[in-house]
C-alpha positions as CSV (number, residue, x, y, z in Angstrom):
1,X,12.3,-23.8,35.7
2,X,14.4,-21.6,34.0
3,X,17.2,-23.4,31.5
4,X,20.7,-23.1,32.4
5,X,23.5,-22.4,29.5
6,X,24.3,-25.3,27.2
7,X,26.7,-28.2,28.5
8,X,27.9,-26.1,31.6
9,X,30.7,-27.5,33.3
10,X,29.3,-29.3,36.4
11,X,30.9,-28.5,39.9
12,X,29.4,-30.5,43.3
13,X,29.5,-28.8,46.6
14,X,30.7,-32.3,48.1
15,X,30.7,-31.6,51.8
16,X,27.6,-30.3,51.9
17,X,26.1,-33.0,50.2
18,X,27.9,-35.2,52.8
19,X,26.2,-34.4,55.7
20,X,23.1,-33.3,53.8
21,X,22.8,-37.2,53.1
22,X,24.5,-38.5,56.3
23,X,21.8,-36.9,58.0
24,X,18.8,-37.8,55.2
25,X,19.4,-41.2,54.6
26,X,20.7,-42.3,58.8
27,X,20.0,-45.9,59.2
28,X,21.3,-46.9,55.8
29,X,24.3,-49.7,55.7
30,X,26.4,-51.7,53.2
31,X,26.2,-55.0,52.2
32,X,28.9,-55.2,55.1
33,X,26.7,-54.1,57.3
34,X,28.8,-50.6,57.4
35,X,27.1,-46.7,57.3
36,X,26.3,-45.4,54.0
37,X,23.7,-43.5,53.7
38,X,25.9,-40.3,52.6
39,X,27.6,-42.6,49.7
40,X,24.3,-43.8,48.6
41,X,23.0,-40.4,48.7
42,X,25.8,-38.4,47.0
43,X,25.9,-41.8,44.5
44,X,22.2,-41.5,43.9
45,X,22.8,-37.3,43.3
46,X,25.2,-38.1,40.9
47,X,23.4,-40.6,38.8
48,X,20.8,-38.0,38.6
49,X,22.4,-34.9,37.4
50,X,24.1,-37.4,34.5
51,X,20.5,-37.9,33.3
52,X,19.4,-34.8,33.3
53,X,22.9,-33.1,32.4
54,X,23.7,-36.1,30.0
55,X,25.0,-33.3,27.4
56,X,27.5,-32.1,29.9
57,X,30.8,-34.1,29.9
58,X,32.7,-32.5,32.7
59,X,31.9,-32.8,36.2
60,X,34.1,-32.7,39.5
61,X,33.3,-32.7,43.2
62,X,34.9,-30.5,45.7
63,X,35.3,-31.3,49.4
64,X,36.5,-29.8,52.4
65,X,40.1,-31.1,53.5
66,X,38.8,-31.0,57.1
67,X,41.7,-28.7,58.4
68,X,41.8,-25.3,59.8
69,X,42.0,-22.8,57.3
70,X,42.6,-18.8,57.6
71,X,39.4,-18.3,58.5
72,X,40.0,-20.2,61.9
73,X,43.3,-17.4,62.6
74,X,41.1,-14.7,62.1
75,X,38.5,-15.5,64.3
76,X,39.0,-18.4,66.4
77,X,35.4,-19.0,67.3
78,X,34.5,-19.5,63.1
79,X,32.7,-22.5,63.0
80,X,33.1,-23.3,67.0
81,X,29.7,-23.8,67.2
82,X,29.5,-27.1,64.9
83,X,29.8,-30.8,66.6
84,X,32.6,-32.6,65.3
85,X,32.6,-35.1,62.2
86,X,30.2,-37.9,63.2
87,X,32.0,-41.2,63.2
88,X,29.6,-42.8,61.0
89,X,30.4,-40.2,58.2
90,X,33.6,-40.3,59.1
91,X,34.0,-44.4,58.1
92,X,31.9,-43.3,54.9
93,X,34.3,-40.7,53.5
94,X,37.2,-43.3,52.4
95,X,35.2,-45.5,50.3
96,X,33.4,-43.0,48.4
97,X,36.5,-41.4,47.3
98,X,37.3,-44.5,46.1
99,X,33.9,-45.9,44.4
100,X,33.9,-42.2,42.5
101,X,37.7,-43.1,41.5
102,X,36.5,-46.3,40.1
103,X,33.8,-45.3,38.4
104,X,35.9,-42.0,36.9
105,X,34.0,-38.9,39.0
106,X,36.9,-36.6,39.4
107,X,37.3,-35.1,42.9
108,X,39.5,-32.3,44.6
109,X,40.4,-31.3,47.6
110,X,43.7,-28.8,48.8
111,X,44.9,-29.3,52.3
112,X,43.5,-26.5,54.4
113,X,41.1,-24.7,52.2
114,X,37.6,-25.0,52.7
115,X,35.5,-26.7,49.5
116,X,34.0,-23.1,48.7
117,X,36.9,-21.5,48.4
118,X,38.3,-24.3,46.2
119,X,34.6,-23.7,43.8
120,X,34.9,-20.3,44.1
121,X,38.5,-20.1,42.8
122,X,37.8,-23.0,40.0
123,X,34.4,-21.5,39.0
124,X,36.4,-17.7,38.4
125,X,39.4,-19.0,36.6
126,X,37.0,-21.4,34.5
127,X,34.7,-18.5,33.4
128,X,37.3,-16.7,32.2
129,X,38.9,-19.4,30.3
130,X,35.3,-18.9,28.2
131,X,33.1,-21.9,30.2
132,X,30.1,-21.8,31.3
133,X,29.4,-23.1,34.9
134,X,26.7,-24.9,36.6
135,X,27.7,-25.4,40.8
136,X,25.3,-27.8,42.5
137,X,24.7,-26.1,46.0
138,X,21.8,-25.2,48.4
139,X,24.6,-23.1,50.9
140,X,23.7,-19.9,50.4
141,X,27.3,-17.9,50.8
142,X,27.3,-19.6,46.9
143,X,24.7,-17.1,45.9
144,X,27.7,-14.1,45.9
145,X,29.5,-16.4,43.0
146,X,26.8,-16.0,40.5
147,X,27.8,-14.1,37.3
148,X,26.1,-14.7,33.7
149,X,28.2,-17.4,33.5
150,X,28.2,-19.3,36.5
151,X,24.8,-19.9,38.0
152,X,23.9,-22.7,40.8
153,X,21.4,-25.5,41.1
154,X,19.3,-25.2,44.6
155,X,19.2,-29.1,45.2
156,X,16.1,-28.6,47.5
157,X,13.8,-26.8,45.3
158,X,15.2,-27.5,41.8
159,X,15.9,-23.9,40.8
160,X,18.5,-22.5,38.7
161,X,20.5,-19.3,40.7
162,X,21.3,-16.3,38.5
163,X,21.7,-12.5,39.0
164,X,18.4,-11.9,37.4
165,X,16.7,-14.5,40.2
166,X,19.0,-12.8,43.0
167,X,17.8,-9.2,42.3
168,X,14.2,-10.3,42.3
169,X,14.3,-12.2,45.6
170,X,16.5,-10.0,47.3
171,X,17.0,-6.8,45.6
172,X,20.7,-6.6,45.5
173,X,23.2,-7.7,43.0
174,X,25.4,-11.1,43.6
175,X,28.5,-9.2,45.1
176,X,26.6,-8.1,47.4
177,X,25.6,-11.1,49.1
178,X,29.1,-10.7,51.1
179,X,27.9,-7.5,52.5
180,X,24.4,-8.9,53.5
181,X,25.8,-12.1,55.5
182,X,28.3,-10.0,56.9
183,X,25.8,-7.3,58.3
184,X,23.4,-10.4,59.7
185,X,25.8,-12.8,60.5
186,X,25.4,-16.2,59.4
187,X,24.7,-18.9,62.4
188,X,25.8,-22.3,60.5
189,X,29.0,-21.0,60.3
190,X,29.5,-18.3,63.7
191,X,29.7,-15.4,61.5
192,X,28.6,-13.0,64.3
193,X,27.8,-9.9,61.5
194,X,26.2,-6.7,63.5
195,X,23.9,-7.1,66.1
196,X,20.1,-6.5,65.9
197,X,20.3,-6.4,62.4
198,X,18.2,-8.9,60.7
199,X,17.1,-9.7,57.2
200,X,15.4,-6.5,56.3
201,X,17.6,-4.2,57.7
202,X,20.3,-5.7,55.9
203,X,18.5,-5.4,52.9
204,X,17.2,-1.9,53.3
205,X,20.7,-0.5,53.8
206,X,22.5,-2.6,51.2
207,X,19.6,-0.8,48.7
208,X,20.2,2.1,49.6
209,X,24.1,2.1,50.0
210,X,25.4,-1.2,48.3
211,X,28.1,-2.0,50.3
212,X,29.0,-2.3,53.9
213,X,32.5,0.6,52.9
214,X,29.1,2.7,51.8
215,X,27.1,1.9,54.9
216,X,29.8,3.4,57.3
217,X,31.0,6.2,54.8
218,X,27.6,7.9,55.4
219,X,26.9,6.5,59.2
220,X,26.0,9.8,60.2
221,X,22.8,10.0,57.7
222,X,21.8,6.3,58.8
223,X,19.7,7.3,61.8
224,X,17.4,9.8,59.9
225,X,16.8,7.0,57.4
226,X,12.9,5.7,56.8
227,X,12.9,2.3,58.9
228,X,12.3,0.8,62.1
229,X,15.0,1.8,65.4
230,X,16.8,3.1,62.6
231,X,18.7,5.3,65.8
232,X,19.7,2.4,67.6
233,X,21.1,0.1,64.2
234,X,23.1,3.4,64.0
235,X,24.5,3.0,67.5
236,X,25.3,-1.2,67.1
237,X,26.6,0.1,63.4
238,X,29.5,2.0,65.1
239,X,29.9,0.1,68.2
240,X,30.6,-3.0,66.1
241,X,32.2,-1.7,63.0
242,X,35.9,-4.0,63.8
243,X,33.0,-7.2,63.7
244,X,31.0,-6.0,60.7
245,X,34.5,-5.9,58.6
246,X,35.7,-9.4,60.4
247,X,32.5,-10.9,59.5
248,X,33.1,-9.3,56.0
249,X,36.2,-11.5,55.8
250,X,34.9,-14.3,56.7
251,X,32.2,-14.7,54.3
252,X,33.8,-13.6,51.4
253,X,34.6,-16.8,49.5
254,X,38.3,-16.6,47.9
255,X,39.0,-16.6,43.7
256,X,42.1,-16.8,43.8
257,X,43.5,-19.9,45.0
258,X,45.9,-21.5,43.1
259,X,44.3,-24.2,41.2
260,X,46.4,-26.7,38.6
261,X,44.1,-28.5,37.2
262,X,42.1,-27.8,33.9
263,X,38.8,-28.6,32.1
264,X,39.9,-30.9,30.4
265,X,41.0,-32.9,33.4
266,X,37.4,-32.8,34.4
267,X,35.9,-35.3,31.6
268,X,34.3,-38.1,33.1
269,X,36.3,-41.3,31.9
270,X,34.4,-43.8,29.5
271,X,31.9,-45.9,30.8
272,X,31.3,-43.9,34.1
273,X,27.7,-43.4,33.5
274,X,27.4,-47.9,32.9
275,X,30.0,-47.5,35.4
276,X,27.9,-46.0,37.9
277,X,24.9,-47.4,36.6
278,X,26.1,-50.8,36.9
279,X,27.1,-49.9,41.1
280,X,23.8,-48.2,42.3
281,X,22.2,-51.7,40.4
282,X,24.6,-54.1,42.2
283,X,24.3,-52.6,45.7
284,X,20.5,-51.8,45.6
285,X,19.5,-55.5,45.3
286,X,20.4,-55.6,48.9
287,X,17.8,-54.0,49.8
288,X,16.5,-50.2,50.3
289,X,18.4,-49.5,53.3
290,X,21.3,-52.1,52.1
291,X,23.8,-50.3,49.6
C-alpha cells in the first residue's frame, strides 16, 4: 500500500461512516438495550486509525447538519431519491456526539452545509496553511479533492487516493472528477448528468477535451470523434447542455466555506486514546452484539 505523508492531519467523513455502520453492524444494542451498531462502528474505526496513525495528533470528524442546503434550491429533486433518516440511527446520533466529547474526538458540523463541503473547505484552507492531509472516505465525489497534499483513505479496500493513483485508474486529473460525475450523473445522490453517457464515454471525452466548458466549446467536432454512437451522445450533449452545467454544480464540492476553527483546535485531548481504549473495553464485555 502506498505510504501517505508524515503525521497528516486526520479528517473523518462522519456521515458516511454513519450509515456505512448503521447498516453493517444492524442488530447491535447497548447495554440498555438501545441501537448502536453505527457508534460501535464509527468507535471501533476510530480506535483503529489511532493505531495505525498513532504519530498523527490531530483528528476531527465532520458530519452532515441534516438540513437542506443550496444544493436542494437548485435542484429540488437532489437527493429525493434517498429514504429518510432511519429511527434507529437517528436515537444513535446524540450519544455518539457525546461519547467522542468525552473521550476528546473533536467534531464539526455548520447548520446547512453538507459534511463534504465542510472537508472540502477545511482540507483547502488547511493545505495552504502548509499541512498535510489525510480524509478517511470511500464517497467517491472526494476523489476531485486530492492534491499532493491532501490524499484519502478508501476504507473498503485500504488504499491511499492521490493524483498519481487517479490518473492511472481513470486517466484524468483530480479536478476533473467534477466534470466526469457531472457528465454520468451520480445515482446516490440524483445528480441526473447527461443521458446515455456512461463511464467510458465520460472518460473518452474528458481525455480528449478536459472539461465539460471544452466538451461543448467544440460540440460540433464530437460526432466525428472515434467511439461508439458518438452522433447520438452529440445530440443528448446539446439537448441537455442546461442539465450537464446543473449537474456540474451540484457535484462540485465547495472550498470556501467559512471555517473558524484551526489545527490546533484539532489535537486530541490527553488520554483519548486510554480514553477510548478504556470505552470500547467496558462496553464490549457485554457481549459482541452488546456495546
Amino acid at each position: 500500500m502506498q505510504q501517505i505523508k508524515k503525521n497528516p492531519i486526520i479528517i473523518i467523513d462522519g456521515t458516511l461512516y454513519l450509515y456505512y455502520y448503521y447498516y453493517g453492524f444492524p442488530y447491535f444494542k447497548s447495554h440498555l438495550e438501545t441501537p448502536s451498531g453505527a457508534i460501535y462502528g464509527i468507535l471501533k474505526m476510530m480506535n483503529n486509525l489511532f493505531q495505525k496513525y498513532h504519530n498523527s495528533k490531530k483528528f476531527i470528524i465532520i458530519f452532515d447538519s441534516f438540513k437542506k442546503t443550496f444544493r436542494n434550491k437548485l435542484f429540488p429533486e437532489y437527493k429525493k431519491n434517498r429514504s429518510p433518516m432511519p429511527n434507529a440511527l437517528f436515537l444513535q446520533i446524540k450519544p455518539l456526539f457525546e461519547i467522542l466529547k468525552n473521550i476528546g474526538i473533536k467534531t464539526l458540523t455548520i447548520p446547512g452545509v453538507e459534511a463534504d463541503d465542510i472537508i472540502g473547505s477545511l482540507a483547502c484552507k488547511l493545505e495552504k496553511e502548509g499541512e498535510k492531509i489525510l480524509i478517511i472516505s470511500h464517497d467517491k465525489d472526494m476523489l476531485q479533492l486530492v492534491t499532493n497534499n491532501i490524499s484519502i483513505l478508501h476504507k473498503k479496500n485500504n488504499c491511499i487516493i492521490t493524483p498519481e493513483k487517479i490518473q492511472e485508474q481513470y486517466g484524468i486529473k483530480p479536478k476533473e472528477f467534477i466534470d466526469f460525475l457531472a457528465l454520468m450523473g451520480d445515482t446516490s445522490d440524483n445528480i441526473p448528468g447527461v443521458p446515455k453517457i456512461g463511464i467510458k464515454t465520460a472518460l473518452f471525452l474528458l481525455k480528449k477535451f478536459s472539461n465539460i466548458k471544452n466538451i461543448y466549446y467544440n460540440l460540433e467536432k464530437i460526432p466525428f470523434l472515434a467511439f461508439r454512437n458518438a452522433k447520438n451522445i452529440a445530440i443528448q450533449l446539446k439537448n441537455n447542455k442546461e442539465t450537464a452545467f446543473l449537474s456540474y454544480q451540484l457535484a462540485r464540492i465547495k472550498i470556501n466555506i467559512p471555517i473558524k476553527i484551526t489545527s490546533k483546535d484539532m489535537f486530541l485531548k490527553k488520554n483519548c486514546y486510554q480514553n477510548l481504549f478504556d470505552f470500547l473495553k467496558k462496553y464490549n464485555s457485554y457481549g459482541q452484539k452488546k456495546f
